[in-house]
C-alpha positions in Angstrom: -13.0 -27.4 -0.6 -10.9 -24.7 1.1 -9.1 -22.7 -0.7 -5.1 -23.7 0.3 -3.5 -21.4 2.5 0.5 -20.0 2.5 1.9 -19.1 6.3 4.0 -16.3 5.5 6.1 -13.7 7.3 7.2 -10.2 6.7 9.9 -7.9 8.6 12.0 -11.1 9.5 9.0 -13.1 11.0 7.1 -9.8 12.7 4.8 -10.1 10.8 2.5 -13.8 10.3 0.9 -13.3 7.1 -1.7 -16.3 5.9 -2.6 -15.9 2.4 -3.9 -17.9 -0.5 -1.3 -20.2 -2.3 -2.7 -19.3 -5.6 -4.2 -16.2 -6.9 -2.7 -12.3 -5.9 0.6 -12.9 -3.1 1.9 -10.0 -1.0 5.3 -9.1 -2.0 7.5 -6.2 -1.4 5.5 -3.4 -2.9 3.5 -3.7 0.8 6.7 -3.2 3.2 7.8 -0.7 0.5 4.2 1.2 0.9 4.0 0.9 4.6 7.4 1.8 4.7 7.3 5.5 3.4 3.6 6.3 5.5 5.3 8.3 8.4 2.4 7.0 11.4 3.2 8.5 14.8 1.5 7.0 17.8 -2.4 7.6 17.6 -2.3 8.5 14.3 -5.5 6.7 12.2 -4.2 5.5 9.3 -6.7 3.6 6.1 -5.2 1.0 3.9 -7.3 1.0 0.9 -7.5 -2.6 -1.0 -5.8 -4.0 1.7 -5.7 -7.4 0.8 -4.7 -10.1 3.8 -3.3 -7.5 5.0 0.5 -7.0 4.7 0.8 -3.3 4.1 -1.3 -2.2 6.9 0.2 -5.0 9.8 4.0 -4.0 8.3 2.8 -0.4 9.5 1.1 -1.7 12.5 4.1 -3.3 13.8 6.8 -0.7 12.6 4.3 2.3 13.6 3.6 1.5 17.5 0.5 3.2 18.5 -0.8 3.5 15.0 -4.5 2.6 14.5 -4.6 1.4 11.5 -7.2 0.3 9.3 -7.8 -2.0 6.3 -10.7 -2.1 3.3 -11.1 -4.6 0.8 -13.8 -6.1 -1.6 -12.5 -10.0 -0.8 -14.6 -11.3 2.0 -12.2 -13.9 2.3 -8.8 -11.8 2.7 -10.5 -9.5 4.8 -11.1 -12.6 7.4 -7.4 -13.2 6.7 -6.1 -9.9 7.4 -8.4 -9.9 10.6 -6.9 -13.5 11.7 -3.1 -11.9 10.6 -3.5 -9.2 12.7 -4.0 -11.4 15.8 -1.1 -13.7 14.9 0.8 -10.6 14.8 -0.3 -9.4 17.7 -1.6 -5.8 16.8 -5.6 -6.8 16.8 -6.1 -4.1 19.4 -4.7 -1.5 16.8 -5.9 -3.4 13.4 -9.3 -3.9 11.8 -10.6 -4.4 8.9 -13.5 -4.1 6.5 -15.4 -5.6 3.6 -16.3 -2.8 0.8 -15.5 -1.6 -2.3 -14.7 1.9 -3.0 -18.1 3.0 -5.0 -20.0 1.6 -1.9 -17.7 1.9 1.5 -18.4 0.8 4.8 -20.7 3.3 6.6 -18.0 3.0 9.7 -15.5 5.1 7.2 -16.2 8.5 7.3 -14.8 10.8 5.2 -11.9 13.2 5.8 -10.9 10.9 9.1 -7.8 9.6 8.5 -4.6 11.2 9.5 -2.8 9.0 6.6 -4.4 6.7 3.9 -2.3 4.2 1.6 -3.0 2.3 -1.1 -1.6 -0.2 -4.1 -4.0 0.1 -6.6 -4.2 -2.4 -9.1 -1.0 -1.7 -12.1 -2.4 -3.2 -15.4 -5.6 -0.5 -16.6 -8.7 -2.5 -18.2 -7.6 -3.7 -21.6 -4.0 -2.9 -21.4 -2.8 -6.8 -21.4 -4.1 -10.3 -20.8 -5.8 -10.8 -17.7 -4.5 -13.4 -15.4 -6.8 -16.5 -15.4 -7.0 -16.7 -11.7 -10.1 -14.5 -10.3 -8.7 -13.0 -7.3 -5.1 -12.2 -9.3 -6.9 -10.6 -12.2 -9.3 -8.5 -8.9 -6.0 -7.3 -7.7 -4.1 -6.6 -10.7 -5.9 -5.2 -13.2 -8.8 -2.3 -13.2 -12.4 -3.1 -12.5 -15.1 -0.6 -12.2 -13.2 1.8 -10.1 -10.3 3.2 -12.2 -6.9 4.6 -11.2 -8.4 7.8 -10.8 -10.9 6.8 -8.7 -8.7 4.9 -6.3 -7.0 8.5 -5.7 -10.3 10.4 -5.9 -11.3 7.8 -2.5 -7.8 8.4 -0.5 -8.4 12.1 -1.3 -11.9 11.8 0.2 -11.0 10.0 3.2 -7.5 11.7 4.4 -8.4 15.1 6.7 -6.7 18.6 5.9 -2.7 18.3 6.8 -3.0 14.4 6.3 -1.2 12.2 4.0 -1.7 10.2 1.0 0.7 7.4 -0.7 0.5 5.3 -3.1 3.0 2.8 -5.0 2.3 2.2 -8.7 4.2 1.2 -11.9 6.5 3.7 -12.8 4.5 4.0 -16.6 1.3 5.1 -15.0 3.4 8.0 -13.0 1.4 10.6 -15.7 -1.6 9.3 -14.5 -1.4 9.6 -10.7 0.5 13.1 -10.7 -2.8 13.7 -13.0 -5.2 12.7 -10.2 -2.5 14.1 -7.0 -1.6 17.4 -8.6 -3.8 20.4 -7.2 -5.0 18.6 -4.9 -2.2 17.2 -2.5 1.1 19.7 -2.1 4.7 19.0 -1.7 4.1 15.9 -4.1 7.4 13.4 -3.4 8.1 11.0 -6.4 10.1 7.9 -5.5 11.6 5.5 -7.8 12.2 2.0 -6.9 15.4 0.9 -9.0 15.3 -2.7 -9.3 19.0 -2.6 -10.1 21.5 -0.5 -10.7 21.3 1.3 -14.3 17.9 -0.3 -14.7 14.4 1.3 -15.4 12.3 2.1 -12.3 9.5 -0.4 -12.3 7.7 0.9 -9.4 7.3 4.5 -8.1 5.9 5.5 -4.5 4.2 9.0 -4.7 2.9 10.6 -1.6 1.8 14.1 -0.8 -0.3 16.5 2.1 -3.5 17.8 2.2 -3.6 21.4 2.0 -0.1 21.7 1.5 1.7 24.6 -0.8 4.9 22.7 -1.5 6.1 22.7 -4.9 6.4 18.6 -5.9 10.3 16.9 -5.5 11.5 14.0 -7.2 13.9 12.1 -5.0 17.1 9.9 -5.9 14.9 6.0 -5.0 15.9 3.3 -3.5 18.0 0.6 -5.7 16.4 -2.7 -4.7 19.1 -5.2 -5.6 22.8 -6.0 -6.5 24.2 -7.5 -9.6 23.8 -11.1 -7.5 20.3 -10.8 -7.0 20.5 -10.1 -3.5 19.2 -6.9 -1.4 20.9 -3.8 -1.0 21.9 -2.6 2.0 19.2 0.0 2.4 16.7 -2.5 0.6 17.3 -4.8 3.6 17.3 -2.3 6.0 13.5 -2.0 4.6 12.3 -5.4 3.7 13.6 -7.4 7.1 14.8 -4.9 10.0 11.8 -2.6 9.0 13.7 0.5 8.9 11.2 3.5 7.8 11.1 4.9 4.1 9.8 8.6 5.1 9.3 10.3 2.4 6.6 13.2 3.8 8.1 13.7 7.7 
């Protein structure tokens, strides 16, 4: 039987995103992430684990005249992300791959992508209980490929003066600045505030290529108010699609 389906939209209905009812869902991390990549027209940009989609067609949309493209190890999200980008309406600019990162497509050649984006999975192998659901526990916790080699594949597939982010739990920053530093310049570290006051949960990091630029830790966004609802900037983000540029 056919695994039931969610009709979904991002960016106030721009965005049609069809994804599995159970298992790993799309949720703001991927307008955040798409968000902060700053895509000019023509630009080639790789979203790396990309799911059904929702990162790369938020950046689609937002980004006209992006080419953007998507990789991911699920055959059946990668048909999803390839049937969201058509509902969407950016098929001419989106496609979409099956591959992991220890054996990419052959189509994906290295150092060809003027930006490259990724949320890699939060929890690292044996660090907590592993969701029961297959495709939640693929998407959430560590396989084969660790942290480090998520970053060790954008690295190899964004060209000299191109960018790289990622958005990760703000207790693993350590280990991305560990796999970024030396290797991208003018490191930016975003928090994402859930609340006023209130821990960062999430971080976006993003840096350049061949850049000198000593690393800059910026104020974050603050996600909520005390009612639950969006903030004002949050909003700006999540439904109006407002950019998050955080390398310009």
């Amino acid at each position: 039987m056919a695994e039931p389906l969610t009709d979904d939209r991002l960016l106030d209905g721009r965005v049609n995103l069809r994804q599995p009812a159970t298992g790993f869902r799309a949720a703001i991390d991927s307008v955040l992430l798409a968000a902060a990549v700053s895509a000019d027209a023509g630009d080639a940009v790789l979203d790396v684990g990309s799911g059904a989609g929702a990162a790369a067609l938020c950046l689609a949309v937002r980004a006209e005249g992006a080419m953007v493209t998507g990789i991911d190890s699920d055959r059946t999200l990668v048909r999803l992300a390839a049937d969201n980008a058509e509902a969407t309406g950016v098929a001419a600019r989106a496609r979409f791959y099956l591959g992991d990162l220890a054996s990419p497509p052959v189509r994906l050649s290295p150092a060809s992508f003027d930006h490259v984006m990724a949320n890699p999975p939060f929890a690292a192998e044996g660090s907590g209980r592993v969701p029961a659901d297959p495709a939640r526990a693929r998407a959430m916790v560590e396989g084969e490929v660790r942290l480090a080699g998520w970053l060790d594949f954008c690295l190899k597939m964004v060209k000299s003066g191109g960018t790289v982010t990622v958005i990760q739990r703000a207790d693993r920053l350590a280990e991305v600045l560990a796999g970024l530093s030396g290797r991208l310049g003018g490191l930016v570290v975003f928090p994402l505030w859930p609340g006023e006051g209130k821990p960062a949960k999430r971080v976006l990091v993003a840096g350049r290529k061949g850049s000198g630029a000593p690393l800059s830790l910026r104020p974050g966004l603050v996600l909520h108010r005390p009612d639950g609802s969006y903030t004002t900037e949050a909003d700006a983000i999540l439904r109006a699609g407002a950019a998050l540029p955080l390398i310009t």
